[in-house]
C-alpha positions in Angstrom: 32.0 -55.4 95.1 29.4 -53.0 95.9 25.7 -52.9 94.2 24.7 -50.3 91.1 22.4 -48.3 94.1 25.2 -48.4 96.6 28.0 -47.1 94.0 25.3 -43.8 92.7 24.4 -42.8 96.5 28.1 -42.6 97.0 28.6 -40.6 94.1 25.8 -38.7 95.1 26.6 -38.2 98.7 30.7 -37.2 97.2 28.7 -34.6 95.0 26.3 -33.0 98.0 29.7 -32.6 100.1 31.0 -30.7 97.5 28.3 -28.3 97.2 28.5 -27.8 101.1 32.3 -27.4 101.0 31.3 -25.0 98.2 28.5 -23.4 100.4 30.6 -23.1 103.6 34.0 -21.5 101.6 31.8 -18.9 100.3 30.2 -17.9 103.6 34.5 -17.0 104.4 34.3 -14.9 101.8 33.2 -11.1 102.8 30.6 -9.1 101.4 29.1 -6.1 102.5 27.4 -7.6 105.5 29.1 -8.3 108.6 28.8 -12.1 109.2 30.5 -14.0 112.0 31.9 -16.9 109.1 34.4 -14.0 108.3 36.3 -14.3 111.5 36.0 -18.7 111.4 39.6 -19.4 109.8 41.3 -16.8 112.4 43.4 -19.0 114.7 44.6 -17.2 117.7 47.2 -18.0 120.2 45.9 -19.4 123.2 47.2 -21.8 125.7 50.3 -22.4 124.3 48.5 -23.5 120.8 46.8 -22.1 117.8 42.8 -22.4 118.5 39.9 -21.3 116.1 38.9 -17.9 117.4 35.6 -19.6 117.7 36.9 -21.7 120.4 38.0 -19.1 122.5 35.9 -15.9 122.3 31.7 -15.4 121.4 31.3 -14.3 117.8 28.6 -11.8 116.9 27.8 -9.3 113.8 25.2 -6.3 115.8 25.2 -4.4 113.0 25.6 -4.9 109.3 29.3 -3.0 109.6 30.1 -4.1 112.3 31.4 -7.7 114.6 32.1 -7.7 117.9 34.4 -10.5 119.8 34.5 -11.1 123.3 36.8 -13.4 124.4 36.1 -15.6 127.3 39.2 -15.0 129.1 40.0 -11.6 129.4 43.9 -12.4 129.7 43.4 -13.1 125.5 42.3 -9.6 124.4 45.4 -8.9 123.1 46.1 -12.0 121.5 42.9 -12.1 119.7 43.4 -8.2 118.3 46.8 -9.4 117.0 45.5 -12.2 115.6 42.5 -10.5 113.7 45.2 -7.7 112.6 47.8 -10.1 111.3 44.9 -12.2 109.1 45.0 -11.3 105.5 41.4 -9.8 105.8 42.4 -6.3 106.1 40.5 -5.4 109.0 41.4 -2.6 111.7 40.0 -4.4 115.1 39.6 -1.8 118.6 39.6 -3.1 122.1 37.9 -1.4 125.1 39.2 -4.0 127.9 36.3 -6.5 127.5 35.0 -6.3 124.0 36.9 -6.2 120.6 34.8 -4.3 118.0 35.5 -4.7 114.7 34.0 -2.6 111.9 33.9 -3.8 108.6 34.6 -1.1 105.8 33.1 -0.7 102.5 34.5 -2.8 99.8 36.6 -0.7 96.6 35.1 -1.5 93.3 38.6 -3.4 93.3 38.5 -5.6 96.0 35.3 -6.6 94.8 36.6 -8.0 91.6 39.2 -9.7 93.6 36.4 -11.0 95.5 34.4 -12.3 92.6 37.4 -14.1 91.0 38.2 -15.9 94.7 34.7 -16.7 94.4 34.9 -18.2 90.7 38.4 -20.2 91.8 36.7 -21.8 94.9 33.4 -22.6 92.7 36.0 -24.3 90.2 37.4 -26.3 93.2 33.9 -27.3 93.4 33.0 -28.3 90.5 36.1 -30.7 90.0 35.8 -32.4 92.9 31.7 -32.9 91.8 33.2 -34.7 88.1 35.4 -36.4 90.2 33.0 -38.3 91.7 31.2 -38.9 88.5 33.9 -40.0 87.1 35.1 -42.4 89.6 31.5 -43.9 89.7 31.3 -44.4 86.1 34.5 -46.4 86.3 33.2 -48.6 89.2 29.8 -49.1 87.1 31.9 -49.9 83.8 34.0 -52.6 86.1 30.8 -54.2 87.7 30.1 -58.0 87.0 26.7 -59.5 86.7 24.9 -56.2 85.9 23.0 -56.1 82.2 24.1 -53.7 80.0 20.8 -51.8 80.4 21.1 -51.7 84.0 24.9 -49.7 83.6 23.3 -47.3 81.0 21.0 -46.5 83.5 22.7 -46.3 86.3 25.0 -44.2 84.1 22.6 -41.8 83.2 21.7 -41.4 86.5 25.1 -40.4 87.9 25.3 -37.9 84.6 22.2 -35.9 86.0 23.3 -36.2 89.5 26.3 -34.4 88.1 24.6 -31.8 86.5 22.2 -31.1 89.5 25.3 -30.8 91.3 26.4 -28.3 88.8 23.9 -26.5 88.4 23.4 -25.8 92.3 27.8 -24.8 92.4 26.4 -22.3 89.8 23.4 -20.9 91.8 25.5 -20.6 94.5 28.2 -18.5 92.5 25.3 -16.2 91.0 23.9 -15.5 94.4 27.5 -14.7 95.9 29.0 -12.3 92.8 25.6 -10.3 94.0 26.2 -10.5 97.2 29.8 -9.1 96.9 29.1 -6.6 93.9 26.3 -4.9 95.8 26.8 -1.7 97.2 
């Protein structure tokens, strides 16, 4: 059986992954800047096997419309195009033998709605899995032995406002994105 301290920092710690989970499935989402993230869940066939595009080519936004890849083997050109054509980001890559540029165009008024609601499902995601881990501390805290009454209500509270920090910081994070995305 684990200690009061022991049972919030793991609460806590299940809370802070969530925000970063949050964090990192936003930075997948495009906006109107080019950012290499965009191009992180590509897999590509390489080798015989289906490798992170990261993993086989360097990754790099020049402009704010624009990314370039260059693989590091030149014989995966091809494959990398097809694989950036055949993801569901809707993006039109060109190859000039060594580099693969890939402009980025301007979100419809549509798309970024879409956006936004992708954005509020993956917050929601979030969020659940931050009152998960409340509630799974509360329930190891209500099941501890030898612990006062006063020491659970405390310990309580404090897993209730690490919960609502957690919250609070899923929310900022949606805030700052839907501006992100709705900007034109």
């Amino acid at each position: 059986m684990s200690s009061l301290p022991d049972v919030q920092k793991h609460a806590q710690g299940a809370m802070q992954k969530a925000i970063d989970n949050t964090r990192h499935e936003f930075s997948t989402i495009r906006s109107g800047k080019a950012s290499t993230s965009l191009l992180e869940t590509i897999r590509v066939d390489a080798y015989g096997q289906q490798l992170p595009l990261n993993q086989v080519a360097s990754l790099s936004a020049p402009e704010p419309r624009l990314l370039t890849v260059q693989p590091w083997d030149r014989s995966l050109i091809g494959a990398v195009e097809k694989a950036i054509q055949a993801s569901d980001l809707g993006l039109n890559p060109a190859n000039d033998g060594t580099i693969i540029r890939v402009p980025l165009p301007p979100l419809t008024e549509e798309r970024r709605k879409e956006l936004v609601k992708v954005v509020h499902k993956l917050a929601e995601e979030g969020r659940i899995a931050i009152r998960h881990a409340r509630t799974e501390a509360l329930a190891q805290i209500k099941k501890m032995e030898h612990t006062s009454e006063d020491e659970k209500k405390r310990a309580e509270k404090d897993v209730q406002k690490a919960h609502d920090d957690a919250i609070k910081q899923v929310d900022g994070l949606v805030k700052g994105k839907e501006q992100e995305i709705m900007e034109v």
